[in-house]
C-alpha positions in Angstrom: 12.0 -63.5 40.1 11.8 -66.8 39.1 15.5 -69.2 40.0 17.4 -69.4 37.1 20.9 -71.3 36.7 23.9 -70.6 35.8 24.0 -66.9 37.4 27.2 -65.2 38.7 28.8 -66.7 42.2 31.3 -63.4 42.0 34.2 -66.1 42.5 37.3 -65.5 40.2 39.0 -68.3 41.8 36.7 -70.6 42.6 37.9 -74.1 41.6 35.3 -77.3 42.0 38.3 -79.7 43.4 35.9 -82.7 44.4 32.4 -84.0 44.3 30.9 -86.7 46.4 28.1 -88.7 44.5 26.1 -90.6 47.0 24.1 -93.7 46.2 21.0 -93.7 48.5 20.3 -96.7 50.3 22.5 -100.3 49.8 22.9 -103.2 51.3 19.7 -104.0 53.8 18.5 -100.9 52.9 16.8 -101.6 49.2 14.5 -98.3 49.2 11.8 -98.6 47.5 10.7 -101.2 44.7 9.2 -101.1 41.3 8.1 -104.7 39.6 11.4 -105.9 39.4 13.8 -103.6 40.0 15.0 -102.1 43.7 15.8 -98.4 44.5 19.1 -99.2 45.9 20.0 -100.8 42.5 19.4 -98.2 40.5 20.5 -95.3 42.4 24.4 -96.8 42.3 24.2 -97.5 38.9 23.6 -93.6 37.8 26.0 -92.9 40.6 28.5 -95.0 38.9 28.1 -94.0 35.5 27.8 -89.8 36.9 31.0 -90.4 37.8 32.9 -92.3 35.1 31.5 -89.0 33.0 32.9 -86.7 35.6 36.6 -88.5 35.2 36.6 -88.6 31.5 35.7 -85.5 31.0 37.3 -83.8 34.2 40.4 -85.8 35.5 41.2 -82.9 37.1 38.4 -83.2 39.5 38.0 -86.1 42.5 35.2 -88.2 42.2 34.1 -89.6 45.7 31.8 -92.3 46.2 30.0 -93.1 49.3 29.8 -96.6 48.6 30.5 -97.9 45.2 28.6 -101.8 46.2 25.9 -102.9 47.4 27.0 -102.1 51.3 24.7 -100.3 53.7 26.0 -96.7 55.3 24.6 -94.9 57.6 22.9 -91.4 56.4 25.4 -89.7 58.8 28.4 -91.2 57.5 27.5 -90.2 54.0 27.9 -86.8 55.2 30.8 -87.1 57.1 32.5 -88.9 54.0 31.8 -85.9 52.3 33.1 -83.6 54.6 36.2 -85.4 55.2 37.6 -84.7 51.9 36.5 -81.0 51.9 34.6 -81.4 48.6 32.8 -78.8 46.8 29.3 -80.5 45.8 27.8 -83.0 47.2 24.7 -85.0 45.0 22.6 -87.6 46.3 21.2 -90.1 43.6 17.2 -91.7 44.7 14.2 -93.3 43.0 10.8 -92.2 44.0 7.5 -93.7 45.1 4.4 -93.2 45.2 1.2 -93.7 43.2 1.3 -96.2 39.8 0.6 -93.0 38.2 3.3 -90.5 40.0 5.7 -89.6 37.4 8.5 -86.7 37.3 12.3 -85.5 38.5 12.3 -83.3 41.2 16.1 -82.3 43.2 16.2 -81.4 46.8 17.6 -78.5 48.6 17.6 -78.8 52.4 15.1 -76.9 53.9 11.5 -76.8 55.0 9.0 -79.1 53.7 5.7 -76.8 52.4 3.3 -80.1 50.8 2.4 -83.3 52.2 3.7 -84.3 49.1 7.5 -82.8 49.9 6.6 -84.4 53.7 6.2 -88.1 52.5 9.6 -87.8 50.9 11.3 -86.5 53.1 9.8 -88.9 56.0 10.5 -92.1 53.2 14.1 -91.3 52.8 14.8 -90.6 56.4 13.1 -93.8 58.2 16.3 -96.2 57.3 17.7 -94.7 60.5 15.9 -97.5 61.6 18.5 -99.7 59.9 20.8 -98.6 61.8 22.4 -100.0 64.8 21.3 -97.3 67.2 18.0 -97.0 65.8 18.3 -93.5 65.1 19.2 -92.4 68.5 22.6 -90.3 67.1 19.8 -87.9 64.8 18.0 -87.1 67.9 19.9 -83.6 67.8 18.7 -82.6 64.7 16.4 -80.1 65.0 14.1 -80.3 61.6 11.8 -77.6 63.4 10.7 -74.5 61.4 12.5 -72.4 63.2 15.9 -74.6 62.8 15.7 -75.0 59.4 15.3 -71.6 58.9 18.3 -70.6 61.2 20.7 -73.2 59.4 19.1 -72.2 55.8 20.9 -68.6 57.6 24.0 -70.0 58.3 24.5 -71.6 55.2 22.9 -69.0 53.0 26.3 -69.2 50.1 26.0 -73.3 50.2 22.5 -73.0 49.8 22.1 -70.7 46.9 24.8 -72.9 44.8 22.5 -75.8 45.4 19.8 -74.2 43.8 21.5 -73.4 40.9 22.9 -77.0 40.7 19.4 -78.4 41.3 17.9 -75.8 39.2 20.7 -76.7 36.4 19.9 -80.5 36.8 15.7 -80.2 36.4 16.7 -77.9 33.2 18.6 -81.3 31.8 16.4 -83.7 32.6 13.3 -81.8 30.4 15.9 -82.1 28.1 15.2 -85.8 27.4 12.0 -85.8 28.2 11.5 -86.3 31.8 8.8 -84.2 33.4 9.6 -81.1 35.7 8.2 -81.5 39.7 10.8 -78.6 40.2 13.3 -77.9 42.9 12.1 -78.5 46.2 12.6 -78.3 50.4 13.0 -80.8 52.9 14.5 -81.5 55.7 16.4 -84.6 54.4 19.3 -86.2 57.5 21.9 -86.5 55.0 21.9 -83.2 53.9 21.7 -82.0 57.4 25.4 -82.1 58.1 26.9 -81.6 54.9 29.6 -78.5 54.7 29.0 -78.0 51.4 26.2 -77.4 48.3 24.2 -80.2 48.5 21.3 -81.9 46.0 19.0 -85.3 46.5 17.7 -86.3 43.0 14.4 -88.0 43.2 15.0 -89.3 39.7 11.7 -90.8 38.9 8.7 -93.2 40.4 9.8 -97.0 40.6 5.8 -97.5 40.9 5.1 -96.0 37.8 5.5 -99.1 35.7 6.6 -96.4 32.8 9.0 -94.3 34.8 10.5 -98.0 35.9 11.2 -98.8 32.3 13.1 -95.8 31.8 15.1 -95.4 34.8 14.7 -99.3 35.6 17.1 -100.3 32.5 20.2 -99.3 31.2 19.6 -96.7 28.2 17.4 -94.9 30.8 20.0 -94.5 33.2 22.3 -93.9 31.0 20.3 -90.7 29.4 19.6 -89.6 33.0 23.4 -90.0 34.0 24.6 -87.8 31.2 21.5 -85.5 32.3 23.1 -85.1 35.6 26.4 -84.9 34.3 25.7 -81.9 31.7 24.4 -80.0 34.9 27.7 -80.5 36.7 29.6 -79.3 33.8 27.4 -76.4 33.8 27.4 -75.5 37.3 31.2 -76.1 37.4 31.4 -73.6 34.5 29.3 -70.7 36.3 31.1 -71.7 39.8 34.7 -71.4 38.3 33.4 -67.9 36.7 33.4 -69.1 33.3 31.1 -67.9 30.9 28.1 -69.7 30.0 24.7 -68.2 28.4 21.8 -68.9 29.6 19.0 -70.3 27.7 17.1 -67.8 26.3 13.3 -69.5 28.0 15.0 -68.5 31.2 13.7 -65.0 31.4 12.8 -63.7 34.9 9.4 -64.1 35.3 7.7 -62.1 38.8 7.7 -64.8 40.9 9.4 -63.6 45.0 12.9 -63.3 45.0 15.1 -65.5 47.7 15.7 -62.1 49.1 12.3 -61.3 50.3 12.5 -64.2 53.0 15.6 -66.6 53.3 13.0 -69.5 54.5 11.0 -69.5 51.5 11.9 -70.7 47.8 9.4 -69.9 45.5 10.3 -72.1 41.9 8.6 -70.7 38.9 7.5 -74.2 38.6 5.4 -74.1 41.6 1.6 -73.7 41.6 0.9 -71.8 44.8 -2.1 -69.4 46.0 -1.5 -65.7 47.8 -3.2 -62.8 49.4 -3.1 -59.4 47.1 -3.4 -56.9 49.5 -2.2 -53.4 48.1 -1.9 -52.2 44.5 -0.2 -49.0 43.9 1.3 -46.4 41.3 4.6 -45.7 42.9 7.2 -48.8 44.1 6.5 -49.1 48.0 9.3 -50.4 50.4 8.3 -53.6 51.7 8.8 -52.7 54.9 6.9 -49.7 54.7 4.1 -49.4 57.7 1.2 -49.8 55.1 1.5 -53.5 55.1 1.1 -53.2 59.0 4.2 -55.5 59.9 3.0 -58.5 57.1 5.9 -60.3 54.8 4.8 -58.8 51.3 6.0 -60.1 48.0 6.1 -57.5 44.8 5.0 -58.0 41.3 4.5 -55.6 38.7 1.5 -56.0 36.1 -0.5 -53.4 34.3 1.7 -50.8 35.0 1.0 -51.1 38.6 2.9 -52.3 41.3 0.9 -55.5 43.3 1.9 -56.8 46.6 0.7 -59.6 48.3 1.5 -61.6 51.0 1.0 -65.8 52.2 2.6 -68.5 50.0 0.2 -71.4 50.0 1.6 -74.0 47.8 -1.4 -76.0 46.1 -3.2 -75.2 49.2 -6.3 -72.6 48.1 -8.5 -73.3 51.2 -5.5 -72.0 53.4 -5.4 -68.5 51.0 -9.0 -68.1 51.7 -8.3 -68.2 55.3 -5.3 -65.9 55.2 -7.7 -63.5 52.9 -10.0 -63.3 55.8 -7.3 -62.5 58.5 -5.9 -59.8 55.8 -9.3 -58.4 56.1 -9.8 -58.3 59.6 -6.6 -56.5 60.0 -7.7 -53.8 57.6 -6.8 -54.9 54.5 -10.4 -54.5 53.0 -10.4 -54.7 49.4 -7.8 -58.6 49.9 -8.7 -61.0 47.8 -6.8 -64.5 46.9 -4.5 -64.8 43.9 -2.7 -67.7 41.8 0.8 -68.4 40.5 1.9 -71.1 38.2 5.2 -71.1 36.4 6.2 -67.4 37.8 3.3 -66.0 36.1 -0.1 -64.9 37.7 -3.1 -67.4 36.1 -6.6 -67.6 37.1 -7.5 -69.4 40.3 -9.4 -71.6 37.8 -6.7 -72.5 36.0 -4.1 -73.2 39.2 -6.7 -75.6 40.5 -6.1 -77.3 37.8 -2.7 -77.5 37.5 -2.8 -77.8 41.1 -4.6 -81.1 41.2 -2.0 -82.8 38.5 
């Protein structure tokens, strides 16, 4: 089932009291650069103007800044600011970087990185520990291991599910004026690590792109992409405080795994990704029944038939093709590899293609 916003939190009196809006980077820390505008720059003035929207519109609500100059603050801090005043949402505001041709929003939900891609973020955003006057040493706890993630992803399974409706709600607006979709994504970011509450990092578009820079780089841009980010909080503020709010009638469920089949994987129907069909069948099978021989198995439904596969290999077919042969050898004879994109099933033609964009 593909994430959609906007579904129920079964809270009737739920009430979003505060929201922290964090500026990444600041002071010695300018994160990344475009021609002639700096990361640190840009991020504060969406934070600044998120906020002012948030206040106008809901001066009921605390708006908390992280910084609100051009200072430098730790990544831990951040979070500990955050969790000082209890709040109920916590969004992190950064430019991207990468190729002159990168282009494209994509929001962050802690978790495990599954591309190289996801990797290099997450490593770009987390190196200004070496800014800091310990170097770093104070993060040494932080377990960003499979395993931990996964265990923490456990503990925090209610924060983590609001973030993805938040982040699902905030890639929904920015399509909206014409930004392109990289989706909602995992990483293990440090200053999400120790937040006690839902928390987002918006990669809001490539400095290095001289296109993306003129949009994001000036004024009007940030200004669209501000009141992008603000029409998701009102949205997820809405559905959090129980109040009714359709859903956009595109958002149909599409097969794509549910959060429920494995609490360490978040499949986006935005993501291309390659599996390992292993057993078709007539009647609905449990997916822990002993025909799958112990393997994670994901369920779809096409031509009346009910498909099961297992392996999620994001943009990664060589890796499918070596899962297919271990399917085999453990008795799964007629395996073969299969392909995703946008929650439905396309040709492994096609998701090399999109795969390669």
């Amino acid at each position: 089932m593909a994430l959609v916003p906007f579904l129920s939190f079964n809270q009737t009196t739920a009430k979003l009291k505060t929201v922290v809006i964090d500026a990444g980077h600041g002071g010695k820390d300018p994160g990344c650069h475009g021609g002639y505008s700096n990361e640190k720059d840009v991020c504060l003035s969406m934070a600044l103007k998120l906020g002012k929207l948030i206040q106008e519109s809901f001066p009921e609500v605390s708006v908390k800044y992280t910084r609100e100059t051009d200072v430098f603050i730790e990544l831990i801090e951040r979070a500990n600011i955050a969790n000082r005043v209890n709040a109920d949402l916590f969004i992190c505001i950064h430019a991207n970087a990468g190729s002159t041709t990168a282009y494209g929003t994509e929001s962050y939900v802690l978790g495990l990185h599954r591309t190289e891609s996801q990797k290099k973020v997450m490593e770009r955003e987390n190196s200004i520990i070496s800014l800091e006057d310990d170097k770093g040493a104070k993060y040494k706890e932080f377990d960003l291991t499979p395993d931990a993630m996964i265990a923490i992803q456990l503990q925090q399974n209610v924060n983590l599910n609001n973030a993805i409706k938040f982040a699902s709600a905030l890639q929904q607006e920015f399509k909206t004026i014409g930004r392109s979709d990289r989706g909602v994504k995992q990483a293990g970011f440090l200053v999400l690590y120790k937040t006690a509450m839902p928390s987002v990092l918006i990669e809001t578009g490539f400095l290095t792109n001289p296109t993306e820079e003129a949009f994001i780089g000036k004024t009007d841009g940030q200004d669209k992409m501000s009141k992008a980010m603000f029409n998701a909080f009102k949205s997820y503020k809405l559905s959090y405080e129980g109040k009714t709010q359709a859903a956009p009638k595109n958002d149909t469920p599409k097969p794509v795994p549910s959060l429920k089949t494995d609490s360490s994987q978040i499949l986006l129907a935005s993501d291309v990704f390659f599996s390992v069909q292993v057993i078709s069948s007539v009647d609905r099978l449990e997916l822990s029944s002993a025909k799958f021989k112990g393997e994670k198995v994901y369920e779809y439904s096409q031509d009346n038939l009910y498909k099961y596969y297992t392996g999620i290999f994001v943009k990664d077919l060589e890796a499918a093709k070596k899962h297919k042969l271990l399917m085999q050898e453990k008795g799964f004879s007629s395996a073969f590899v299969i392909a995703f994109s946008q929650g439905e099933r396309v040709s492994i033609e096609k998701a090399i293609k999109l795969a390669e964009k």
